[in-house]
N, C-alpha and C positions, 0 to 999 in steps of 0.2 A: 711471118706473123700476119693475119687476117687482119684487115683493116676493117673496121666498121663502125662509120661515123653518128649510126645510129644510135649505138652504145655508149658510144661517145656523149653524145646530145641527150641521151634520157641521164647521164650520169652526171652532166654537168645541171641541167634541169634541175638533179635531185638536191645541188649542193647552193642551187639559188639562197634558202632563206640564209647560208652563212654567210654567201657571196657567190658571186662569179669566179673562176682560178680562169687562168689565162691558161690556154690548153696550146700543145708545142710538138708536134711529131718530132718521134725520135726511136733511130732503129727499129721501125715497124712495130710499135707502139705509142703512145702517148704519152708526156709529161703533163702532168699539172702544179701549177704555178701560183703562190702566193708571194705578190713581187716576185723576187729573184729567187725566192727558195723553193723545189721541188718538192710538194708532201706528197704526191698521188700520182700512181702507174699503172695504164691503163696498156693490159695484153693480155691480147687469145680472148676478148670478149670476158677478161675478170678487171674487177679494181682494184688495187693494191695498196696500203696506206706506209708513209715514210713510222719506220719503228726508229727507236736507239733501247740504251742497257737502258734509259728508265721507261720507257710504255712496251718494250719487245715483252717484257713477264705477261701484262692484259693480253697480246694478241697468241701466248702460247698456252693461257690460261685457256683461252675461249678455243683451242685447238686449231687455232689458223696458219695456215701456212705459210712460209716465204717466199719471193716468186727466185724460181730460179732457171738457169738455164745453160747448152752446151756450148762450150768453147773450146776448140782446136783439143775433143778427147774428154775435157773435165767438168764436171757440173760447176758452177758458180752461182752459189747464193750471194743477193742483194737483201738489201735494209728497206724493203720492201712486202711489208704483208699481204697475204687477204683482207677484203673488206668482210667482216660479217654479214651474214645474206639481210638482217632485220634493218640495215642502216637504210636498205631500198623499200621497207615499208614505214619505217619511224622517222618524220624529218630530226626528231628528238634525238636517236641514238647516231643516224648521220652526221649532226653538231656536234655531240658529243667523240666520235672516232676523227672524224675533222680536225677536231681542234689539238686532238692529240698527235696528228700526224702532223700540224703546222708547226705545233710547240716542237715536235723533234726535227722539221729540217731546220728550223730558226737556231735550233741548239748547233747542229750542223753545218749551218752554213755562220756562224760567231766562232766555232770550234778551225773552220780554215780559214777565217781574218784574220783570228789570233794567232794560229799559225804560221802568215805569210807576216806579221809584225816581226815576230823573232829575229 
């Protein structure tokens, strides 16, 4: 996977007015970090926003994709979308997909606390 920190740097740039994420290589791409929970996947030069079953319907509405990839023969989808290309001209619609990618690692990462409680 193509490293390129410049993508990196204009992506995080873009997501200033909500905040900074604390950005994390990982398997030759990026995590993005709010706290401890990962909403944003950055690989091959796209961004990719954390979905679950409540915001996955918005990103299959808007036709976006999932990132996926090969392992030992079989493709493997992650809970990881496309960004919409408008969130790179609208800081409006970037807060708005933001927040939706925050709200579902948050859901995510309460869903394995509760988990590891049992």
């Amino acid at each position: 996977m193509p490293r390129n920190s410049e993508f990196v740097d204009f992506v995080v740039e873009q997501m200033m007015p909500v905040g900074a994420p604390r950005v994390r290589r990982m398997f030759g791409g990026y995590g993005l970090y709010d706290g401890e929970a990962m909403f944003a996947l950055i690989a091959y030069d796209r961004l990719y926003f954390k979905a679950d079953a409540v915001s996955r319907p918005e990103f299959e509405a808007e036709g976006l994709n999932p990132f996926v990839y090969e392992m030992r023969g079989r493709t493997v989808s992650m809970s990881y979308y496309e960004a919409p290309p408008e969130v790179f001209e609208d800081s409006g619609e970037m807060r708005k997909w933001m927040h939706k990618a925050m709200a579902a690692a948050r859901r995510a990462q309460e869903a394995k606390q509760n988990k590891k409680k049992r």
